[in-house]
N, C-alpha and C positions, 0 to 999 in steps of 0.2 A: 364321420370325421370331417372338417373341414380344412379349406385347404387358401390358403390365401398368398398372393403374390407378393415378392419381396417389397414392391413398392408401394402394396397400401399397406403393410407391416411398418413404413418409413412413414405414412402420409400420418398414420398415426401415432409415431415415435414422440412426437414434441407434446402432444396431450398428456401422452403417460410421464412425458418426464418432470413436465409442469405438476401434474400431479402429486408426482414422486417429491418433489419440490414444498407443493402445499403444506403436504403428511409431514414434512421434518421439520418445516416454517413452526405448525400447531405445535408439534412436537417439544422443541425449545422453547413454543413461549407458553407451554401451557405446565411446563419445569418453572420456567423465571414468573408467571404470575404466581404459583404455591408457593415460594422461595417469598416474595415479594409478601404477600397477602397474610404470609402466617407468620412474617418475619425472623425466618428460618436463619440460621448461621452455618457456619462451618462450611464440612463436608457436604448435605442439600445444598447451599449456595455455591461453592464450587463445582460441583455438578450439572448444576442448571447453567452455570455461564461458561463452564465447558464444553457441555452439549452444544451451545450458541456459539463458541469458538470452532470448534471441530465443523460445525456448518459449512460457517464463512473462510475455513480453509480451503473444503473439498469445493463451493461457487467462486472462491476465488483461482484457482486452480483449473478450474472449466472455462472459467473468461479469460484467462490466460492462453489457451490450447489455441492454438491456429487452425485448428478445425470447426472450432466455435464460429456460428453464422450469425450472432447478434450484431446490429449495428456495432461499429467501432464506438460513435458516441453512449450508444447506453451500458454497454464492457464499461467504458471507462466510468461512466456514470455508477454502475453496479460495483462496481470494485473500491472507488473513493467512499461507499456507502458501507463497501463490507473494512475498509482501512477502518473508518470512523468507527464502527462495532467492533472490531479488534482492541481497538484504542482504549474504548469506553467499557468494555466488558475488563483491561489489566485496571482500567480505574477500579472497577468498582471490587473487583478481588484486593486490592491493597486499598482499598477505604469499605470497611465489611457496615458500616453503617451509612454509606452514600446507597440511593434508592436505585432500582432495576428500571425505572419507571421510562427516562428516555432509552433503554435498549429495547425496552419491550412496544414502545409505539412507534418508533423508525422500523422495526423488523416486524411488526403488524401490519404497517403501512406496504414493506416490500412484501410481505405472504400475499396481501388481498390483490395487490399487483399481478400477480398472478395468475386470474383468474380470465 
């Protein structure tokens, strides 16, 4: 059995959450490029830019929390980034033939950030 102390439990908290992070980054954009690539309508399209909404709810709601230890600059950097994907994901649900293509490279750009 192994037994490990609450604080390399912590030392290692922010790995896994980055992680946890990466996996729903891929996750969404690996929805909006099939959506995009096969030129999917409907329901698919609403899916995928919902999955990418529901994201940028639950990270903006993180950078919100006063418990968040991010820079105050990159919170606010992180959040004008997830506004703009909010923004741009009700575009492209009320224009079903504007392209995914800038949501999909700003939120490639923030997954690889990540790393």
């Amino acid at each position: 059995m192994y037994r490990f102390s609450y604080s390399e439990i912590l030392e290692d908290a922010p790995e896994v959450g980055r992680e946890r992070e990466r996996a729903a980054f891929d996750r969404a954009l690996d929805l909006l490029r099939d959506v995009e690539a096969r030129g999917l309508a409907g329901k698919e399209r609403t899916t995928a830019i919902g999955f990418m909404q529901d994201l940028w709810n639950i990270l903006i709601a993180d950078l919100l929390a006063p418990e968040n230890a991010l820079p105050a600059a990159l919170r606010d950097d992180l959040m004008s980034i997830g506004a703009w994907t909010m923004q741009e994901a009700g575009e492209v649900l009320r224009s079903p033939g504007r392209s995914l293509a800038a949501l999909i490279e700003v939120n490639t750009s923030i997954r690889d950030g990540l790393r």
